[in-house]
N, C-alpha and C positions, 0 to 999 in steps of 0.2 A: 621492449624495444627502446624502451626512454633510457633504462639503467646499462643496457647492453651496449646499445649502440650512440644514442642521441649523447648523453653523457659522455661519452670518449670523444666527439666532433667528430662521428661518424652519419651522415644523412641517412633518413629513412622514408622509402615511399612505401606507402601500404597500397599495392595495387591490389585491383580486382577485388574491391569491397562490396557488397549488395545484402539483400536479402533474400532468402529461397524464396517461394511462391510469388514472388512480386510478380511474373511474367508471363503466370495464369488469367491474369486480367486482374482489374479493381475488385477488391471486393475480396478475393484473395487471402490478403492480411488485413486484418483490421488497422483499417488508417489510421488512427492516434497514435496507435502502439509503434505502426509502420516509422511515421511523424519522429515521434518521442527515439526512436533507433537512430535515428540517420543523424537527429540532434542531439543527442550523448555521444555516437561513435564521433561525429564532427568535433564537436566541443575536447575530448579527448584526444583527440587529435592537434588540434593546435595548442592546445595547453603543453605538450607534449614535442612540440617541435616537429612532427610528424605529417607528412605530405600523402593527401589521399587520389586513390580513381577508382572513380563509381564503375565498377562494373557493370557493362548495361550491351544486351543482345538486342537492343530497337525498341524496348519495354519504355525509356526511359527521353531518350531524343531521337526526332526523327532528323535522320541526317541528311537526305532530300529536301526537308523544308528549314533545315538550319532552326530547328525551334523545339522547345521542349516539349513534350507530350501531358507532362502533369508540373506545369509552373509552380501550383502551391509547395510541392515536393523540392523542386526547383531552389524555390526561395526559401525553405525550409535549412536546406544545405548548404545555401551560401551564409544564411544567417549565424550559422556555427561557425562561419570562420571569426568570426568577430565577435558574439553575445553566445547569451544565453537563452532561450526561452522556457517559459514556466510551460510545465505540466499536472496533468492530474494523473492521482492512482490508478484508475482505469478511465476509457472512454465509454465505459455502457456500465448505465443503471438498470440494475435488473429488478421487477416489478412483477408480483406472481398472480398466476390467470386469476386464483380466489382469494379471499380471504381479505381481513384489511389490510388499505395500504399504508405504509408506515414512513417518514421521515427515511431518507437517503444520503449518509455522506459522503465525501470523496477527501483526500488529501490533496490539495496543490502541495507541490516543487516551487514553489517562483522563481527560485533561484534567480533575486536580487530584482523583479520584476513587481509589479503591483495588479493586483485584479480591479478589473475596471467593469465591467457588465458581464451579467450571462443574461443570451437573447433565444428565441426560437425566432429565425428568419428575421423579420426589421424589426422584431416587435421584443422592448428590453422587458427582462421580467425583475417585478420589484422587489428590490433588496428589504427585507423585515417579514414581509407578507408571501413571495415567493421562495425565499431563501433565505441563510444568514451565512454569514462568513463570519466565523472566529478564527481569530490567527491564521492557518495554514488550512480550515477544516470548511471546507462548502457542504451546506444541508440542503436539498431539497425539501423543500416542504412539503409532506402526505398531500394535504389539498392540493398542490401547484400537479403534482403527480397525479394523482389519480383527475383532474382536468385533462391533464395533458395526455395518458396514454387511452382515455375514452373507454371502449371497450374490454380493452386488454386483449385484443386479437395476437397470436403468438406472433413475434417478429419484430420489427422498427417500429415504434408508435408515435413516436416525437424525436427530433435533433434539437439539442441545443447546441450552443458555442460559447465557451468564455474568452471572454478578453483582455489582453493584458496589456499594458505599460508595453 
């Protein structure tokens, strides 16, 4: 679009952009991944010259109440017309019913961003002892892990959240 059209001073709107199964309910798509979409296609988009609309069947805003249904999503969106936000390689650490548990890492993205805390709910978990971050590379710690998912009942065990800049 950018070398075809945008380049000649030709305008482009990419309508009716979305993602399948978003309008299955939450839960759906897995939210980070969902997250990390909307904030590459955004970011690609204005880097690009390029004018978007969310395709959205009621999933998305409710038009009766003038109000958006998932803000976070919301403000995810708008934030792409201006920045950047960091991500991670995935949003789920996977952690097996047996055996030991082992050190877990993830790659951030910052993309131009800083890590500031990762927390479970209010509570920040400490940098050296529950993690480290080397350059781009967050480790969960075995111990912070196997605290944290207990049991190992199959499914969700713990959320955390990182934070950035």
């Amino acid at each position: 679009m950018r070398d075809t059209f945008v380049a000649q001073g030709i305008p482009v709107v990419l309508g009716e952009y979305g993602l399948l199964g978003y309008d299955h309910g939450p839960g759906a798509v897995e939210r980070g991944e969902m997250l990390k979409y909307f904030e590459a296609l955004g970011h690609a988009a204005r880097t690009n010259k390029v004018t978007t609309v969310l395709w959205d069947n009621g999933s998305f805003y409710d038009r009766g109440k003038r109000s958006w249904k998932d803000a976070g999503l919301f403000r995810q969106i708008k934030s792409s017309w201006t920045t950047r936000s960091a991500t991670a390689s995935s949003d789920q650490v996977f952690v097996p019913k047996s055996g030991p548990v082992k050190d877990r890492s993830l790659t951030l993205s910052l993309n131009g961003a800083t890590f500031t805390a990762l927390k479970q709910g209010t509570t920040k978990l400490v940098s050296g002892r529950d993690y480290t971050l080397s350059g781009n590379r967050l480790t969960l710690k075995a111990a912070t892990l196997t605290r944290l998912v207990g049991d190992r009942s199959p499914g969700v065990n713990a959320t955390l959240q990182a934070g950035f800049s």
